[in-house]
N, C-alpha and C positions, 0 to 999 in steps of 0.2 A: 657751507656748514653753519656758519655762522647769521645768515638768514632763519637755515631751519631751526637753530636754539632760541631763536628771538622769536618764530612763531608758536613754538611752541609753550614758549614763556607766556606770552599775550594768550593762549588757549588754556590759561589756570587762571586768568584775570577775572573777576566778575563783580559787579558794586550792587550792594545792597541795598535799596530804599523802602523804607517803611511810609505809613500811611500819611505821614504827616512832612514825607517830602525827604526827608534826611538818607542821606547816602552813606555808604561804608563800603572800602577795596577791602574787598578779600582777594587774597591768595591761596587757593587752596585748590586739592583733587577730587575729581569727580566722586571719590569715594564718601568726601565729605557733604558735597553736596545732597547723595542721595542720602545723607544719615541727616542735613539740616531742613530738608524738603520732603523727607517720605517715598522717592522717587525711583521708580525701576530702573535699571541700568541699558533696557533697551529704549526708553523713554528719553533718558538721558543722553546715548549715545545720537539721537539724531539730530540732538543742537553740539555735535562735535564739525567744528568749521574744517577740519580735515578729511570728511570725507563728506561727500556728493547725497544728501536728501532731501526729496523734493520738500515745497514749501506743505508747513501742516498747523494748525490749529488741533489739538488735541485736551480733551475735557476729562480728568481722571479724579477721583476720589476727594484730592485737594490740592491738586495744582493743576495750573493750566497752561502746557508746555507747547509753547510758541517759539515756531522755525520758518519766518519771512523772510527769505533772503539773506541779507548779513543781519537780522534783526534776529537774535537768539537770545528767550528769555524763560523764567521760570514764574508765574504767577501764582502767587496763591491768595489766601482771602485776606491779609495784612502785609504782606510783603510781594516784593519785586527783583527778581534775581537778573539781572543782563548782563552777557557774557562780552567780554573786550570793552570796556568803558572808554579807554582811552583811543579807539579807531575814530577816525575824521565819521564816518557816517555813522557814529553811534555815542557822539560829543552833543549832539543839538536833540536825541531821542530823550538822554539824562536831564539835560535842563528842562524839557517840557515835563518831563515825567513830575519831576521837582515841584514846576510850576501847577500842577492838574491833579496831582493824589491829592493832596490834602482838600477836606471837604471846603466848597466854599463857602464863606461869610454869607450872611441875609442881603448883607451892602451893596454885595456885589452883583451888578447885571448878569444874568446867565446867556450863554453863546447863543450861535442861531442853532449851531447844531442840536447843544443842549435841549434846546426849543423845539425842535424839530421831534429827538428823540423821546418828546414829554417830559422832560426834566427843567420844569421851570422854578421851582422851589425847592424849599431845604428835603422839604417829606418826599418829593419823587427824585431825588439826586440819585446816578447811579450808584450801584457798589464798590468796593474798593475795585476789584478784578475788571469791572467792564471801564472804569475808567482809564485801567493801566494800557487794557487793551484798545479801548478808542486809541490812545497814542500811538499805540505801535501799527493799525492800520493805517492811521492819516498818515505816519512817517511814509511805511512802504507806499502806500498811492501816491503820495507827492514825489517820493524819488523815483518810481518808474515812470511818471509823468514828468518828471525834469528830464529823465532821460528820451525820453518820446521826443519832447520838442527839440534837442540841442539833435537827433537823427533828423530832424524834418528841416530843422535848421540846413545841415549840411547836406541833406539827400536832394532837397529840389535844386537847387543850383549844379549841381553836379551832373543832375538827369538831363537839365535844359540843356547846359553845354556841351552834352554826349548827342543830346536833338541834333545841335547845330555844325559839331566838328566830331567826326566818328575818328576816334586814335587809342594807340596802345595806352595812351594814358589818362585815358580818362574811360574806356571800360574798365583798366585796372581799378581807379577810384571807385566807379560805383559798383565791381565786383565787392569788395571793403562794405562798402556801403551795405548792399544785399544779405551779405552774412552779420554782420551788426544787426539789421533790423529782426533777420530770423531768430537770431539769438533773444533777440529782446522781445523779442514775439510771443517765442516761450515762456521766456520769464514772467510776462501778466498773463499769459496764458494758465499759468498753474497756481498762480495767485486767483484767478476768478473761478478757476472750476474748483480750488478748495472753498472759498465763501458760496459755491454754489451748491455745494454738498453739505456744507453746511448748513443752510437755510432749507434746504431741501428734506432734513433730518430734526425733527423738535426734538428726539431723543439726545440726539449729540448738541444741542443749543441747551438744553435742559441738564446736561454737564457741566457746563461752564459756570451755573450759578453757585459759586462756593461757599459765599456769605452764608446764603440759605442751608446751603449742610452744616455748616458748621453752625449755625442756630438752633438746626432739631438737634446733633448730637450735644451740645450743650446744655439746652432748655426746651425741652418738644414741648413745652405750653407758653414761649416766650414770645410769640407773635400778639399777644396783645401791648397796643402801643409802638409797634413796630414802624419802621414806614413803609408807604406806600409800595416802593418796591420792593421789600422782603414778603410781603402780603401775596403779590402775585406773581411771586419765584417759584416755580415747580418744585411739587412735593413729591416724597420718594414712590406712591403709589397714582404718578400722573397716567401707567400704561389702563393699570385699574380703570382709573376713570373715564379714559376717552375706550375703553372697549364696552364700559356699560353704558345703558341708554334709559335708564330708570328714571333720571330729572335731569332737566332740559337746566336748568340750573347750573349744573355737575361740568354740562357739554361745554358750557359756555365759561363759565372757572377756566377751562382745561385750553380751551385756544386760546385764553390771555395769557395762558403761564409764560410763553415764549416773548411773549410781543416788544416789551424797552429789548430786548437782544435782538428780535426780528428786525427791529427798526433800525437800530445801529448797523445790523450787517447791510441792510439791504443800500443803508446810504453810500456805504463804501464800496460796496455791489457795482453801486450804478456809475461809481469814478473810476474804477478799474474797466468797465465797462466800455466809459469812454476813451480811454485811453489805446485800450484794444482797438476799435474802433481808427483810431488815429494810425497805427499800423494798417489797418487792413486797405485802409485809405492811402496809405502810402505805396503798399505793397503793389497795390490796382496797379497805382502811377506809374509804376515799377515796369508791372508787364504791359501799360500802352505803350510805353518808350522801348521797351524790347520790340515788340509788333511794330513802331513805327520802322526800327533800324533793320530790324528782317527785310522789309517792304522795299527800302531805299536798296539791300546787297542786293536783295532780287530783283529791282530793275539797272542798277550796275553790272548786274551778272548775263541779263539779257544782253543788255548792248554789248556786250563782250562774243557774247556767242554771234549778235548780227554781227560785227566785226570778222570775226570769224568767217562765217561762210560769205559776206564781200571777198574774203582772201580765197576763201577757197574756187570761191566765182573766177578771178581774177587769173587764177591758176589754168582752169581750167581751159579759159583763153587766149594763154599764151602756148597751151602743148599743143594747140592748133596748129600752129608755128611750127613746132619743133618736129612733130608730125610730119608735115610735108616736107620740112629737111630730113627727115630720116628714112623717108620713102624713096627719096631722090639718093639718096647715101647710099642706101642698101641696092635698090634694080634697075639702076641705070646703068647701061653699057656705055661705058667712054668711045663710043665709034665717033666721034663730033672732037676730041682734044685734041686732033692736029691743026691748029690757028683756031681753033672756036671756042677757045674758053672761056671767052664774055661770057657765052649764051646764055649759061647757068653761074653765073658768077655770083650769087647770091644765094643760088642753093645748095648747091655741089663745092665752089670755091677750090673749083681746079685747081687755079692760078698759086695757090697760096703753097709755101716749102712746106709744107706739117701736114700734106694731105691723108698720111695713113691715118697719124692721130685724130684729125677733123671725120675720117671715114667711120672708126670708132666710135669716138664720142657720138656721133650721131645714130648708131646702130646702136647704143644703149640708152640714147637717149628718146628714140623712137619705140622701143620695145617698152619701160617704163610709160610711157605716152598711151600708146594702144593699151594697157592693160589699166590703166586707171579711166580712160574713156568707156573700156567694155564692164569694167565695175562700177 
């Protein structure tokens, strides 16, 4: 009971950072949140850490409601809403967050990624929103990828010494093992097929630029002097343009609108990607060492069956034996037992006090005998 009031305590927690890095714990209910963020209640409901929804990037009017995992946040165009501030995995998301809102100085070197995704100076810097959100992808691609390696860490050594010593305790292990990796298989599984429906969709990347809304509904003539990324933000009549074909001008506006977002996702794309990748490669590993140990029962399980029919060989050559005593048991007239008992003293065993029982046993053991020969 007292676990679940301290969980559900921590499910009211969430700190707020503004653009210039500054934090604030609120304590407060969902109800406030949708009255401080604008936000639907079924929107809201899927960064609830109590119940099970898959990972989603979602682009709405003016926030952009991000659910990666334990990463549950609320973006909009000056602020940053993230839920449990105080969780080990969501301690080192706040300080970077800290560290990357606020726009950089001239002074400062821009990253490689930065570089990467055109942002090499102050006029192409991204917006508040795609900055908050570069963080929260590198966060989740680095932790599924720390997770990746500490499985690969312990999966290979595990598989070789199942190679080399087949035992209860060590298929147990790598059984352990097999359901970890499915698990987490999933888990970048449904992190890449969202960035992949994402990227796959300009309309839904063309959501996420909030800066740019909230520039037309402020000032629809304030793009002059603008920078460079507010310039080529999708505009509210992007479907307009790319369905007409009147200037070729127009066409080509319209495929940059997406592109500093294209680029970002696609970097993060291609690390989830590999990460995947390093499961599947594991998984492979997984099923040659299953094949290999199939291969080893099945030639154990042979020499069992030749062992097998050696005995049953072995058998068969002793009711030879047993045979000819039982024939001699059964239809030989005793006309020869007065002084001749030698004669057949190994087959019949005249001589012996236990003769009814010896006559027995040999009459059932001669009837079994023949019926196993003529089968």
């Amino acid at each position: 009971m007292e676990l679940q009031l301290k969980k559900t305590a921590l499910s009211r927690s969430w700190i707020l950072l503004d653009k210039d890095g500054t934090g604030t714990i609120l304590d407060v209910d969902k109800y406030a949140i949708m009255r401080m963020v604008e936000i639907h209640a079924r929107d809201l409901r899927i960064l609830d850490p109590l119940l099970s929804y898959p990972s989603a990037i979602l682009g709405r009017e003016k926030v952009i409601v991000l659910n990666l995992e334990h990463i549950k946040a609320i973006i909009t165009a000056q602020e940053v809403l993230l839920r449990d501030p105080m969780d080990d995995d969501i301690v080192p998301i706040v300080e970077e967050l800290r560290r990357r809102l606020p726009k950089s100085t001239g002074d400062e070197e821009p990253s490689a990624q930065d570089r990467e995704a055109g942002g090499e100076g102050e006029d192409n810097e991204f917006p508040f929103e795609f900055r908050a959100l570069e963080v929260a992808l590198e966060a989740i691609c680095s932790f599924l990828d720390a997770r990746t390696i500490e499985l690969e860490t312990a999966a290979y050594p595990a598989l070789d010494e199942l190679t080399s010593q087949i035992s209860s305790r060590n298929l147990d292990r790598v059984r352990k093992l097999k359901s970890a990796m499915t698990r987490l298989t999933n888990r970048v599984q449904k992190i890449r097929d969202e960035l992949e429906n994402l990227l796959d969709d300009d309309d839904d990347m063309a959501d996420l630029y909030l800066s740019k809304k909230l520039a037309n509904l402020s000032s629809p003539a304030s793009s002059f002097g603008a920078p460079n990324w507010l310039l080529s933000s999708p505009n509210p009549d992007s479907k307009i343009h790319r369905s007409s074909k009147a200037s070729t001008a127009t066409s080509v506006q319209v495929e940059n609108d997406v592109e500093d977002l294209e680029m970002l996702l696609e970097a993060y794309f291609t690390q989830i990607e590999g990460t995947l990748n390093k499961l599947n490669t594991l998984r492979e590993y997984i099923d040659d060492t299953e094949d290999y140990i199939n291969i080893q029962l099945d030639s154990h399980r042979n020499q069992l069956i030749q062992l097998e029919l050696f005995l049953s060989l072995g058998t068969v050559c002793l009711s030879i034996y047993s045979l000819v005593g039982a024939i001699f048991g059964m239809n030989i007239p005793y006309t020869w037992k007065d002084g001749h008992g030698y004669m057949f003293k190994w087959v019949g065993t005249y001589h012996i006090p236990y003769k009814n029982f010896y006559k027995i046993l040999c009459q059932t053991t001669g009837i079994y005998s023949a019926l196993f020969i003529l089968l």
